[in-house]
C-alpha positions as a printed Julia matrix, in Angstrom:
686×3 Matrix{Float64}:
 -12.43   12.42  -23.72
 -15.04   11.45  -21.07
 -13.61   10.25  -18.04
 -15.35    7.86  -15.44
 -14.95    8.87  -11.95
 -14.52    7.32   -8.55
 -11.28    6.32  -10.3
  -7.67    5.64   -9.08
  -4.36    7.67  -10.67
  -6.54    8.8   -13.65
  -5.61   12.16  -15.37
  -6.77   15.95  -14.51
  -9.93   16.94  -16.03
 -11.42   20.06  -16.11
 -14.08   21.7   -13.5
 -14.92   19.26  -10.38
 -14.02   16.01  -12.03
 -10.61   16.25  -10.71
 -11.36   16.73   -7.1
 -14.43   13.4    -7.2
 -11.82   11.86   -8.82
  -9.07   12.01   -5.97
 -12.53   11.53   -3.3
 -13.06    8.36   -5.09
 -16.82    9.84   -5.3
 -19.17    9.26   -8.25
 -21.58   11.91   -9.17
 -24.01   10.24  -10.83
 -26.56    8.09   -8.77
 -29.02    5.72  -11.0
 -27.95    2.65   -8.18
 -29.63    3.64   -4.87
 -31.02    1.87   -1.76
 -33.95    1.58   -3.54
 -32.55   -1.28   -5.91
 -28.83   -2.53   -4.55
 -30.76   -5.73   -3.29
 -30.74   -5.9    -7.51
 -27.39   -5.84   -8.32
 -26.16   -8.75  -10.14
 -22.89   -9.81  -11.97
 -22.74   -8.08  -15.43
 -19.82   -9.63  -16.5
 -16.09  -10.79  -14.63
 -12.93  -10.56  -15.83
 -10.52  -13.01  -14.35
  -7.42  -13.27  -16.8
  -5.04  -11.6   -14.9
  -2.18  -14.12  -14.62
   0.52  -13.95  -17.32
   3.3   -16.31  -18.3
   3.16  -18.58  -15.5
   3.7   -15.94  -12.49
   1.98  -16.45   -9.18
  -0.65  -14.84   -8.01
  -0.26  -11.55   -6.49
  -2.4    -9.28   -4.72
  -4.78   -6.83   -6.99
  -4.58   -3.12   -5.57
  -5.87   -1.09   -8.68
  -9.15    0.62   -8.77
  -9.96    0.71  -13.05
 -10.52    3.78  -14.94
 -12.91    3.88  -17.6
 -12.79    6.43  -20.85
 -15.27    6.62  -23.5
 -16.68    2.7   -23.04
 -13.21    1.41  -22.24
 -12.15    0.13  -18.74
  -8.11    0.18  -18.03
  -7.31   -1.75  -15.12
  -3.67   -2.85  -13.67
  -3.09   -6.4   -12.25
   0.0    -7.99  -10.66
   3.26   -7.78  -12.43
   2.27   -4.32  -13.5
   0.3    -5.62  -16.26
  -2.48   -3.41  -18.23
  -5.3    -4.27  -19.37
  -7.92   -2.59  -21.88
 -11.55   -4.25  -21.8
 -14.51   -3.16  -23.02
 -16.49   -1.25  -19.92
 -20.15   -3.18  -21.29
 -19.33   -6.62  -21.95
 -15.86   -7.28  -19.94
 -14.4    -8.2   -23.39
 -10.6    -7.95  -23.7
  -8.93   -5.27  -26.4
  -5.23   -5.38  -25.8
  -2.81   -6.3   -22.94
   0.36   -4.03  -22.33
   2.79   -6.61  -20.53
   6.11   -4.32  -19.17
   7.76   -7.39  -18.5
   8.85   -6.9   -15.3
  12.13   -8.37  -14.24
  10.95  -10.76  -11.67
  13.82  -10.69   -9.41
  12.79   -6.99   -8.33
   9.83   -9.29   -6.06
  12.8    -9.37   -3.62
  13.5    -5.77   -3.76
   9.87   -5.07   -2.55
   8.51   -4.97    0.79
   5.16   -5.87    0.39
   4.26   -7.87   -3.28
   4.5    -7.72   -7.2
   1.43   -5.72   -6.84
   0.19   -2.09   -8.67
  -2.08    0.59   -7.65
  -3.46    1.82  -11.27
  -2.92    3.81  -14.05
  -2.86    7.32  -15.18
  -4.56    8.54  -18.5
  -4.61   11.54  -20.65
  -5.05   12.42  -24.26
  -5.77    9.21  -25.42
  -2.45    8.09  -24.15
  -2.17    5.37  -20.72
   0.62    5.58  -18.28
   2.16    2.84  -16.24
   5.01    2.59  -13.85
   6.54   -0.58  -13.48
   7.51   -2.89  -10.1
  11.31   -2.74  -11.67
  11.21    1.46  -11.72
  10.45    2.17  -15.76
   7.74    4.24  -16.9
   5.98    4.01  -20.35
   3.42    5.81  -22.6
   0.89    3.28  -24.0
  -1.47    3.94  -27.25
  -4.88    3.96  -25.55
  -7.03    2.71  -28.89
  -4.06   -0.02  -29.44
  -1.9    -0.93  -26.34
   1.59    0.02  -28.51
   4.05    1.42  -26.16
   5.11    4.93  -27.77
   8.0     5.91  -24.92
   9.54    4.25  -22.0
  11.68    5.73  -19.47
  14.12    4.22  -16.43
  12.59    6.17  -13.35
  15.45    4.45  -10.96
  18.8     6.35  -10.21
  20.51    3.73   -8.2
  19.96    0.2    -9.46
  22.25   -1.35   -7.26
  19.53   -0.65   -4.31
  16.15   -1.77   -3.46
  14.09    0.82   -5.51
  10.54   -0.52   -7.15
   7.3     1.01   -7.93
   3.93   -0.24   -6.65
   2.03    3.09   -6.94
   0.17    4.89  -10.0
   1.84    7.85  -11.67
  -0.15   11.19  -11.95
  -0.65   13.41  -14.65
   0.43   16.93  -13.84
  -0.45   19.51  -16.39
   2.39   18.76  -18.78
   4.21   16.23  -17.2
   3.63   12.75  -15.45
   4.77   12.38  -11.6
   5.51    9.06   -9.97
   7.64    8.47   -7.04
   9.05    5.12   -5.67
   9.09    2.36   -3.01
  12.13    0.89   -1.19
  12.19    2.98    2.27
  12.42   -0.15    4.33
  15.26   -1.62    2.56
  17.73    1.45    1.94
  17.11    3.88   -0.44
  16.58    7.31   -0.67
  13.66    9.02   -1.93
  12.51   11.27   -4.48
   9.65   12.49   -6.77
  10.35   12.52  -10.78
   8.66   14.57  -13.12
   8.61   13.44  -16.61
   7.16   15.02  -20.45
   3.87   13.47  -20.76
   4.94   14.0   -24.61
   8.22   12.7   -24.8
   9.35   10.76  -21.83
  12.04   13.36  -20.86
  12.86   13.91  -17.36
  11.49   17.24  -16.69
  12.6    17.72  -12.86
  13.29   15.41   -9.75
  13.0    16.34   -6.24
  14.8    14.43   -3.73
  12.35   13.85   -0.93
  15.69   13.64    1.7
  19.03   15.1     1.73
  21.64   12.43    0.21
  25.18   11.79    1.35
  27.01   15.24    1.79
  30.0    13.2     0.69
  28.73   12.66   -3.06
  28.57   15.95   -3.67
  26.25   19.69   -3.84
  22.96   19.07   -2.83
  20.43   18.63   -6.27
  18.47   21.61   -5.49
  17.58   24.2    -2.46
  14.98   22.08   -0.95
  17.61   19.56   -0.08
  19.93   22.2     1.63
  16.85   23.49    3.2
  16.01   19.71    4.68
  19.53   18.97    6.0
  19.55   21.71    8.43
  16.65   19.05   10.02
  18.87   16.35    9.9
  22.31   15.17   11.91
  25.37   15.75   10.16
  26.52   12.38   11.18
  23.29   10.26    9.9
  23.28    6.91    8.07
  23.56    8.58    4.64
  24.64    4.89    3.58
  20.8     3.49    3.98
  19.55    6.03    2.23
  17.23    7.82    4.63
  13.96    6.9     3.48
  10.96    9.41    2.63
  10.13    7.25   -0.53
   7.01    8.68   -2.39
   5.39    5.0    -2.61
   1.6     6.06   -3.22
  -0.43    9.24   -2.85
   0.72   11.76   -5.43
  -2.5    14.26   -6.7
  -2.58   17.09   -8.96
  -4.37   20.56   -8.5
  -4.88   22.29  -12.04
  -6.57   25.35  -10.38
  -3.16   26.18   -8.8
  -0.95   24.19  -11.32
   0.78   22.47   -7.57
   1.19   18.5    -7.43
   0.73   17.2    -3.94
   3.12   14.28   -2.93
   2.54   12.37   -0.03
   6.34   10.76    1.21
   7.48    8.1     3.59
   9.31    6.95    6.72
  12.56    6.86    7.18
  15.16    4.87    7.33
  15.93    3.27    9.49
  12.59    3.93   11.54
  14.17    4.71   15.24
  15.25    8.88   14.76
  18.15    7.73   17.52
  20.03    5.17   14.61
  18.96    7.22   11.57
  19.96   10.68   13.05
  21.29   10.37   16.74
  21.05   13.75   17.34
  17.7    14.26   16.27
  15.88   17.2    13.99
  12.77   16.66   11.96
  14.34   15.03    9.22
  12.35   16.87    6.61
  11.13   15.74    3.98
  10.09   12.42    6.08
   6.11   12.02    6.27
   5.16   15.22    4.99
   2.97   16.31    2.42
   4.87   18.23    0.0
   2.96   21.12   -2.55
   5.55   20.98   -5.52
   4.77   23.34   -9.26
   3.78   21.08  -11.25
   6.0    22.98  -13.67
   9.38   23.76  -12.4
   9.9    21.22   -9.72
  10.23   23.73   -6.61
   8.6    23.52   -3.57
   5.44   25.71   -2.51
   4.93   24.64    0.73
   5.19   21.34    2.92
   3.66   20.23    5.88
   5.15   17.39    7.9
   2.6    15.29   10.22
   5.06   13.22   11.77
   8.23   15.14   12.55
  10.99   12.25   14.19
   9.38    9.55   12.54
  10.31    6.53   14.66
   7.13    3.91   13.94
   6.81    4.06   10.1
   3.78    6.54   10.38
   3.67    7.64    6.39
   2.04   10.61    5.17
   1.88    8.4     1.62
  -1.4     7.53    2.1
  -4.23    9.15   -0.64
  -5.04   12.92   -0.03
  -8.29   14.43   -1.29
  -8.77   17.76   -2.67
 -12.23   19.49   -1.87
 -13.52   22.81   -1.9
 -15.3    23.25    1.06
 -16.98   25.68    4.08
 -14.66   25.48    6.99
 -14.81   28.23    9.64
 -17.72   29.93    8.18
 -15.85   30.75    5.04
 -15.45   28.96    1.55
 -12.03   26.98    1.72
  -9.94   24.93   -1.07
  -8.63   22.37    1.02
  -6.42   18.87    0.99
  -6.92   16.35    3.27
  -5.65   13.0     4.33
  -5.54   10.63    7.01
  -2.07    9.01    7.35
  -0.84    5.95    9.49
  -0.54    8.41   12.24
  -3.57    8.7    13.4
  -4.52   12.14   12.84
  -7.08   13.32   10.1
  -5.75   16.68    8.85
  -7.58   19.51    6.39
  -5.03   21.74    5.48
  -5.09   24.84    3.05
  -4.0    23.51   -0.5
  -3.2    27.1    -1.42
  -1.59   28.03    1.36
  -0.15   24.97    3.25
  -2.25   26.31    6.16
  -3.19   23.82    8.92
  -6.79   23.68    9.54
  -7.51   21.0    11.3
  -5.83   17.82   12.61
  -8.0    15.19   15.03
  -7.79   11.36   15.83
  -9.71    9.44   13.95
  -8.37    6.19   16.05
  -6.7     5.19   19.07
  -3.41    7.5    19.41
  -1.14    7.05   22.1
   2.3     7.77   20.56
   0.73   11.78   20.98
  -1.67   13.87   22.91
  -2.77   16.08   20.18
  -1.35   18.07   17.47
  -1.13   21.98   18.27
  -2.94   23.9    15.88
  -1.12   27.24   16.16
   2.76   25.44   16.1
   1.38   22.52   13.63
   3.32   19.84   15.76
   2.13   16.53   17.78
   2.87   16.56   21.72
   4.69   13.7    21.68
   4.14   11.46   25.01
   7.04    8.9    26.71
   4.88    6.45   25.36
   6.42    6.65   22.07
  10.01    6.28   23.18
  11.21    2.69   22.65
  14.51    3.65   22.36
  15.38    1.87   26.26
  12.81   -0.87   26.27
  10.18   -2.38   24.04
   6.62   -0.32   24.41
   3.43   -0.2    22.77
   1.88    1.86   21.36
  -1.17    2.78   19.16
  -1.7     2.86   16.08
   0.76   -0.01   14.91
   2.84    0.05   12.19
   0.25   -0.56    9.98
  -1.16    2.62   10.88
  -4.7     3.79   10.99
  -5.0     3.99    7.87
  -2.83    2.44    5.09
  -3.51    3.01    1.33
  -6.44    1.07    0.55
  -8.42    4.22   -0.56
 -10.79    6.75    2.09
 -13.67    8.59   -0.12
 -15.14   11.87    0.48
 -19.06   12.27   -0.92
 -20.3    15.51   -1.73
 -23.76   14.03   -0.81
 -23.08   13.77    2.83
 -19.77   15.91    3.53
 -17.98   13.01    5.38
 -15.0    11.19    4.97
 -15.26    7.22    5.09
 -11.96    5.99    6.39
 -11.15    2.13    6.74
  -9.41    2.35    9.86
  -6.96    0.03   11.4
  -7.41   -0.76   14.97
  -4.04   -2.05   16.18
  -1.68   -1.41   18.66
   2.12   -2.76   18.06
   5.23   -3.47   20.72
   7.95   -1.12   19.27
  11.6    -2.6    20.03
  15.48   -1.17   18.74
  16.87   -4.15   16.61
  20.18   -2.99   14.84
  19.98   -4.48   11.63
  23.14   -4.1     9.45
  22.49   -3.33    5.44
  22.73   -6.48    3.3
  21.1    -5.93   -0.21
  17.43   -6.19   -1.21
  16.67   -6.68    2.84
  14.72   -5.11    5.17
  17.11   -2.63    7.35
  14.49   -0.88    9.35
  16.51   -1.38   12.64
  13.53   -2.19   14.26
  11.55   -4.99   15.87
   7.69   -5.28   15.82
   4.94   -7.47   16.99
   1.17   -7.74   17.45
   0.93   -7.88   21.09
  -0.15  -11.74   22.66
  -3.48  -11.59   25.13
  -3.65  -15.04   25.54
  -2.71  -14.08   29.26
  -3.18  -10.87   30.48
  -2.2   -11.75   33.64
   1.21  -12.67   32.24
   3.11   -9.95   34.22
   5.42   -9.23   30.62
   2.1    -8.85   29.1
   0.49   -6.82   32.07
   3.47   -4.72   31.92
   3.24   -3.88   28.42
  -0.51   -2.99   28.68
  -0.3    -0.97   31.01
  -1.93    2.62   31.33
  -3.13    1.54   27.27
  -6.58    0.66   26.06
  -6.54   -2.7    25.46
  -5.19   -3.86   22.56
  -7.1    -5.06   18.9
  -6.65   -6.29   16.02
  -9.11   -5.05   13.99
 -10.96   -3.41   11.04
 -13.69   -0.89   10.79
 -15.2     2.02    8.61
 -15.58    5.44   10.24
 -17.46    8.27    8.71
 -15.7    11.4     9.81
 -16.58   14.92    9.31
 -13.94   16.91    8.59
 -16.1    20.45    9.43
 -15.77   19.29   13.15
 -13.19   16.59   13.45
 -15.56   13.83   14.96
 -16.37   10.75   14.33
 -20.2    10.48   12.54
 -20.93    6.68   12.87
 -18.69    3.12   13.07
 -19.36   -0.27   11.1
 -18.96   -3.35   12.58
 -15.63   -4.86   13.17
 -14.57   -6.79    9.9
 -11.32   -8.25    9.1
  -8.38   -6.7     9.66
  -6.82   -5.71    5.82
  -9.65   -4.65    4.28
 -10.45   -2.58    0.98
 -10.65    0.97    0.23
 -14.18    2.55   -0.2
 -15.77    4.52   -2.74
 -18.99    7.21   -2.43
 -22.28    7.86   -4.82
 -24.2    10.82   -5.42
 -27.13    8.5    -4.38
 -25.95    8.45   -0.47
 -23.92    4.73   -1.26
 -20.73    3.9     0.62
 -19.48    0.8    -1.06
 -16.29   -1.15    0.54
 -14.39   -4.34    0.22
 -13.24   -6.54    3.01
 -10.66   -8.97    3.39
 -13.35  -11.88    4.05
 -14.32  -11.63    0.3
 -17.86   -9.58    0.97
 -18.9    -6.5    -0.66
 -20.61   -4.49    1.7
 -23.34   -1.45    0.77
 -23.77    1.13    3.69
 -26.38    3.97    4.07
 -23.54    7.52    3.76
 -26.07    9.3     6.52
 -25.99    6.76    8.97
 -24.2     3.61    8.53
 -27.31    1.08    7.82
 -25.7    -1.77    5.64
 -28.13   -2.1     2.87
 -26.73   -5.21    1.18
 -23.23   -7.37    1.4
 -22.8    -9.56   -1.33
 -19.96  -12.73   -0.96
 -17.91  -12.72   -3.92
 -15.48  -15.7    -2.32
 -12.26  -13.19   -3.18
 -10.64  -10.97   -0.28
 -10.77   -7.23   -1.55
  -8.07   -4.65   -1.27
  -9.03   -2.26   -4.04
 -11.39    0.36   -3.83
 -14.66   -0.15   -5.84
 -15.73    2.12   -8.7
 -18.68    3.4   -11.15
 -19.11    3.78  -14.16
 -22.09    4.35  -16.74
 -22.29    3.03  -20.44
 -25.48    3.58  -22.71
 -27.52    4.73  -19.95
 -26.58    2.08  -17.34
 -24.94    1.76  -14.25
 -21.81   -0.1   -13.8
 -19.63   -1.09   -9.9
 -16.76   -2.26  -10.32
 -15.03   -4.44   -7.77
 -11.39   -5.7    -8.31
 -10.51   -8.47   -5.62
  -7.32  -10.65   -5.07
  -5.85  -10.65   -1.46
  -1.65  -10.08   -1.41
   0.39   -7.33   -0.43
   1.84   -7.02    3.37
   0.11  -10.02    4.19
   0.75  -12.47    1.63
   3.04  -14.5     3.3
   0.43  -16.47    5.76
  -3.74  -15.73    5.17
  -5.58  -15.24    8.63
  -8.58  -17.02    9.61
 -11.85  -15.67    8.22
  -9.9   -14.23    5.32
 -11.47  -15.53    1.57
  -8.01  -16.55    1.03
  -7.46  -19.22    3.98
 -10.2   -21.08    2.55
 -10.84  -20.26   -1.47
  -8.35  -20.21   -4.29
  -7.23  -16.8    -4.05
  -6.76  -15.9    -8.46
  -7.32  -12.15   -9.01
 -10.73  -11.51  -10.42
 -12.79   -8.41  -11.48
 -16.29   -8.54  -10.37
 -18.68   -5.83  -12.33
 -22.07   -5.4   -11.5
 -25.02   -4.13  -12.41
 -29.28   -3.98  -11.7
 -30.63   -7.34  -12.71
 -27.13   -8.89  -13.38
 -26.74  -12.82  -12.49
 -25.78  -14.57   -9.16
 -21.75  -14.47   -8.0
 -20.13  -17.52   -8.59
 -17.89  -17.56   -5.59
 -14.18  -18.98   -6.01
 -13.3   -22.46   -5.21
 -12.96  -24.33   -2.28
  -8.85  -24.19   -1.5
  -6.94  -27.44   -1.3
  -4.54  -27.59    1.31
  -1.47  -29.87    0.94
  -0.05  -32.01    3.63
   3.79  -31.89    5.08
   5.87  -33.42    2.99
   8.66  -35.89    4.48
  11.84  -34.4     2.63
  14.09  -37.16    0.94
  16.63  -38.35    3.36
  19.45  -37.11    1.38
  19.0   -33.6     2.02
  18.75  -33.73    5.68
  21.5   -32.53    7.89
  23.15  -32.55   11.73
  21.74  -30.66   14.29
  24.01  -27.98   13.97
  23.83  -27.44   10.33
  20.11  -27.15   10.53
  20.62  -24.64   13.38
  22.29  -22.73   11.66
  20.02  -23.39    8.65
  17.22  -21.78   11.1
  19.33  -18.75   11.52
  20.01  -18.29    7.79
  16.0   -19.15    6.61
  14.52  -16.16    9.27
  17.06  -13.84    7.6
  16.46  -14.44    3.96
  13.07  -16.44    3.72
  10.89  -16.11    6.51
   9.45  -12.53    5.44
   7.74  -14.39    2.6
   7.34  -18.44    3.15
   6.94  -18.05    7.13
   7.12  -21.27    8.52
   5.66  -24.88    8.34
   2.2   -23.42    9.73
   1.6   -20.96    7.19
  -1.02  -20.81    4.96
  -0.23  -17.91    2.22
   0.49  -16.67   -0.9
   3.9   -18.17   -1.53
   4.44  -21.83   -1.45
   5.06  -23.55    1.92
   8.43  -25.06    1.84
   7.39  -27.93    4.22
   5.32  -29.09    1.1
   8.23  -29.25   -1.67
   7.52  -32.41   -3.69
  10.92  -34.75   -4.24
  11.58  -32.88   -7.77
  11.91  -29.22   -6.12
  14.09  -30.66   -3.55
  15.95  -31.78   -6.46
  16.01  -28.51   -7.76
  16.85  -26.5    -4.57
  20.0   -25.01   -5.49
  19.45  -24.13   -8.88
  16.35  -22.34   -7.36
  17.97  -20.24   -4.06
  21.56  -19.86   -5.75
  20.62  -20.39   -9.51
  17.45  -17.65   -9.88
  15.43  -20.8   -12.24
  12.17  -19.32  -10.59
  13.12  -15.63  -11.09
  10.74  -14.48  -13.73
   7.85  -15.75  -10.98
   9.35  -13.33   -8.5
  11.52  -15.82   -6.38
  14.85  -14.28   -7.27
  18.79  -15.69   -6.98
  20.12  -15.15   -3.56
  23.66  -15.9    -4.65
  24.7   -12.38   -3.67
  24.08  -13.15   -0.04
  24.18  -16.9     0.23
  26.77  -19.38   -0.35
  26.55  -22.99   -1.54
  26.89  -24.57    2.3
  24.28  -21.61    3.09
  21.92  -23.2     0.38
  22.72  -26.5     2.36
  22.17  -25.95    5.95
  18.37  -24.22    4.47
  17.58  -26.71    2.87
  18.78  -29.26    5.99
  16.66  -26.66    7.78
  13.55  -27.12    5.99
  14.19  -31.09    5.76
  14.4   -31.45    9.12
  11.16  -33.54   11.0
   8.61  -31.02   11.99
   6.37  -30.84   15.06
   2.47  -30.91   14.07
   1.19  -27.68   12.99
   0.87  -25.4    15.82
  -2.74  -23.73   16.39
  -3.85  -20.64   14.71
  -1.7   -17.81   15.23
  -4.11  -14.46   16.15
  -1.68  -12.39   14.65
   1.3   -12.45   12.71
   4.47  -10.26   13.26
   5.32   -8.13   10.42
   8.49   -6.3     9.16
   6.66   -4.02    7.05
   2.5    -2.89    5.81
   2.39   -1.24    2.53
């Protein structure tokens, strides 16, 4: 089986295909500077919509073997086209329970798929995993990956092929869950060993295995074992076959502050940590944790590379990664050695990380426990998944760094099901005054806030920074590496942009009209060069599209954009109609204090995807309902009629006079639209 590189979630290969393949790096390097003012559309593929669902935000990089491309889209779809002329073969269709939409924190999207043997692997947003022919698209096994459905588990990520098993973790840390890592027969479908990322409720019963009993020495006896501590294993997961070790990358806790998930403190291990597991017995090797006390959502879930490198004079086989915290770390992947660990961003939540204990010096910065502060980076992290790459041409790693800061604030949030319980508050910080003493106040002693995007090429030999794009949109893609010297990225404004590795030069951006999330890949067939580029904008941000974003002002369907020397001109998506406010029928509208309350209720329940009457997103504006959905209000909130296109029954939650004072909410006359927000406020940025 020949395997394409520069590849997301794709199986273990032998020699160095394994390690390009986790540096999203392609050896092979027929498209240079020399000709990228050539490259051309070869074919698009933009069927990625099934059965009436809404769009949804595209997150897999493709994977091509022997002339065939697999590719993911939303809904956990799969798709096998031919790799030459874009032409469909089959479509594997899980069909995902569209309810679980609500059990997710950030989209019906998917990162990938795994393949090995002639034999495709997909998880599924509603937590099954199944075995797929690769030559026909039959499903041959399909598992149940979930141990508790009466919480908010799903899957977003791609699985990984481990030797003789298949690894894939979960998503759900923000809404009450507890995670774990489950190993399954690559054969057969059995479950070949879990390993529970955090210690569960010492109430249920003996911990599942010594790693557990190990991790709840780190953790308060009297923690909120009911929401489910968090550490969910919602992307990175990468497999060594050298050493036979699968690497998994694991979350924040829950909830984030340390003070209301464990008030009297401790590490909380397994919380952001990477954790070196045998690939063949479950047990643990080694772990590292970067963020011990979690308290701002700073995963270690996002993707690790494994290179074999010169560090210190001497020949090292190393793993490295560059979570939300801020700090790029090269570690020993034998070993669990630390190596090295330096900002690649704006840190302020630590000094430094001390190389001989392994542990960040932690500043008063960081504690928000008394009063809202901010600090850097925000939530969202330096870095977030969308891919980094690391070329074997140049030696650097090419991050796409987030340049945020983020106010911090304790809000107690009690559980309700499938809702966020993160018992915090955060917010982009406003500048529209800085001379606003609140503002002043919360600035102060900082580097001025952003909100921004760049691409840093970082050498991991010496822990600086090599060279910095420009700013782009905040939210943009993950990047991908040549053996030519090409560093190809994404951005959320819909442009593919070409740089020089060495230096940084941009050698060619091409507008495809489609904000990008996914990293690009390569690909050869018959003796030509191939780039793919999935694009689709979704995910954290799907409830309102910022200015300069493709999707504020084009029709935002998910397309797959490959390209190649001499190919055509991009045909760049449509202009995107805007509807007006809709006066509701008078029938629905309410008194003053129902839609008060209705306010109340709608902010709780709706807000985290349909904003407010300003928005401009993903999911239909409410303020716009024609007469025949207000019709059809109830049977939609209480009812679940538009569950299979992820808006799911709230009737667990919500009672019939709730249903009423919403929809009086959302009746009610509105005030014009209120100016372009800079920033939104998020609850979570996965």
């Amino acid at each position: 089986m020949a395997l394409t590189l520069a590849a997301c979630g794709g199986g273990a290969e032998t020699g160095s295909a394994w390690m390009r393949e986790t540096a999203y790096y392609y050896p092979a390097s027929q498209v240079d500077a020399s000709n990228v003012a050539d490259l051309g559309v070869a074919w698009e593929f933009n069927d990625f919509v099934v059965r009436g669902r809404t769009n949804r935000g595209v997150e897999a990089t493709p994977i091509v073997v022997d002339g065939v491309m697999y590719t993911t889209g939303p809904w956990s779809v799969v798709y096998a086209l031919d790799a030459k002329t874009g032409k469909q073969l089959w479509v594997y269709d899980p069909e995902v329970d569209g309810q679980f939409a609500r059990r997710t924190c950030c989209d019906a999207v998917n990162r990938g798929i795994a393949i090995d043997d002639g034999v495709v692997y997909v998880a599924s947003l509603d937590g099954y995993l199944a075995a797929v022919d690769a030559k026909t698209g039959k499903e041959l096994w399909k598992t149940d990956t979930i141990t508790d459905r009466s919480r908010s588990y799903a899957i977003t990520g791609a699985p990984r092929v481990a030797g003789r098993n298949v690894v894939i973790g979960n998503g759900g840390a923000e809404m009450g869950v507890r995670g774990y890592a489950s190993a399954f027969d690559k054969k057969t479908g059995k479950l070949a060993w879990r390993f529970f990322i955090v210690p569960g409720d010492p109430a249920a019963g003996p911990d599942e295995h010594p790693e557990v009993t190990e991790a709840r020495k780190t953790w308060d006896p009297k923690s909120r074992w009911d929401l489910g501590g968090g550490g969910t294993a919602w992307d990175s997961i990468v497999y060594d076959p050298d050493t036979n070790i699968v690497y998994v990358g694991t979350g924040n806790g829950s909830p984030h502050p340390i003070w209301l998930r464990s008030p009297a403190g401790g590490d909380n291990l397994y919380l952001s940590s990477i954790v070196a597991i045998d690939a063949d017995s479950g047990r643990k090797k080694w772990h590292y944790q970067t963020t011990p006390s979690d308290s701002w959502d700073y995963t270690a879930t996002q993707n690790m590379i494994l290179a074999d490198i010169e560090f210190g004079g001497k020949p090292r086989k190393v793993i490295m990664q560059a979570p939300k915290n801020g700090f790029f770390y090269v570690l020993d992947r034998v070993t669990g050695e630390l190596l090295s660990a330096e900002k690649y961003t704006t840190v302020t939540w630590a000094e430094r990380v001390d190389l001989k204990t392994g542990r960040p010096v932690i500043t008063a910065q960081s504690d928000f426990s008394k009063e809202t502060k901010l600090v850097w980076p925000s939530e969202a992290g330096g870095h977030n998944w969308p891919p980094m790459s690391y070329s074997e041409k140049t030696g650097l790693v090419y991050i796409p760094v987030l340049e945020a800061a983020m106010t911090f604030a304790v809000a107690e949030q009690p559980y309700r099901p499938y809702s966020v319980t993160q018992g915090v508050q955060t917010g982009l910080p406003a500048l529209g005054d800085l001379n606003d003493p609140a503002v002043a106040k919360l600035i102060a002693g900082q580097p001025k806030p952003k909100f921004e995007q760049v691409l840093k090429a970082f050498d991991p030999k010496t822990g600086k920074i090599v060279w910095t794009s420009k700013v782009m949109p905040f939210w943009s893609g993950g990047v991908m590496t040549t053996a030519s010297g090409l560093v190809i990225q994404g951005s959320a404004d819909g442009f593919l942009t070409i740089y020089d590795g060495k230096n940084g030069a941009v050698l060619r951006r091409i507008n495809i009209g489609t904000g990008i999330m996914a990293a690009p890949m390569a690909y050869e067939v018959d003796g030509e060069q191939y780039i793919a580029v999935p694009a689709g904008f979704g995910g954290s941000f799907n409830a309102y599209f910022l200015p300069g974003w493709a999707a504020k002002e084009r029709v935002n369907d998910p397309r797959l954009i490959v390209f190649k020397v001499g190919g055509s001109p991009v045909k760049l998506a449509a202009p995107r109609s805007n509807l007006p406010l809709l006066a509701a029928p008078a029938q629905y509208r309410g008194s003053a204090a129902e839609v008060a309350r209705g306010g109340a209720l709608y902010g709780e329940n709706c807000a985290r995807c349909h904003g407010d009457h300003t928005e401009s997103g993903g999911y239909p504006n409410l303020w716009k309902m024609p007469p025949e959905t207000h019709a059809a209000f109830d049977n939609i909130v209480l009812g679940g009629a538009f569950s299979y296109a992820g808006m799911a029954s709230f009737k667990d939650v919500l009672s019939p006079a709730d249903a009423r004072d919403i929809h009086a909410y959302l009746a009610a006359p509105v005030a014009p639209p209120a100016p372009e927000k800079p920033a939104p406020t998020r609850k979570s940025f996965h």
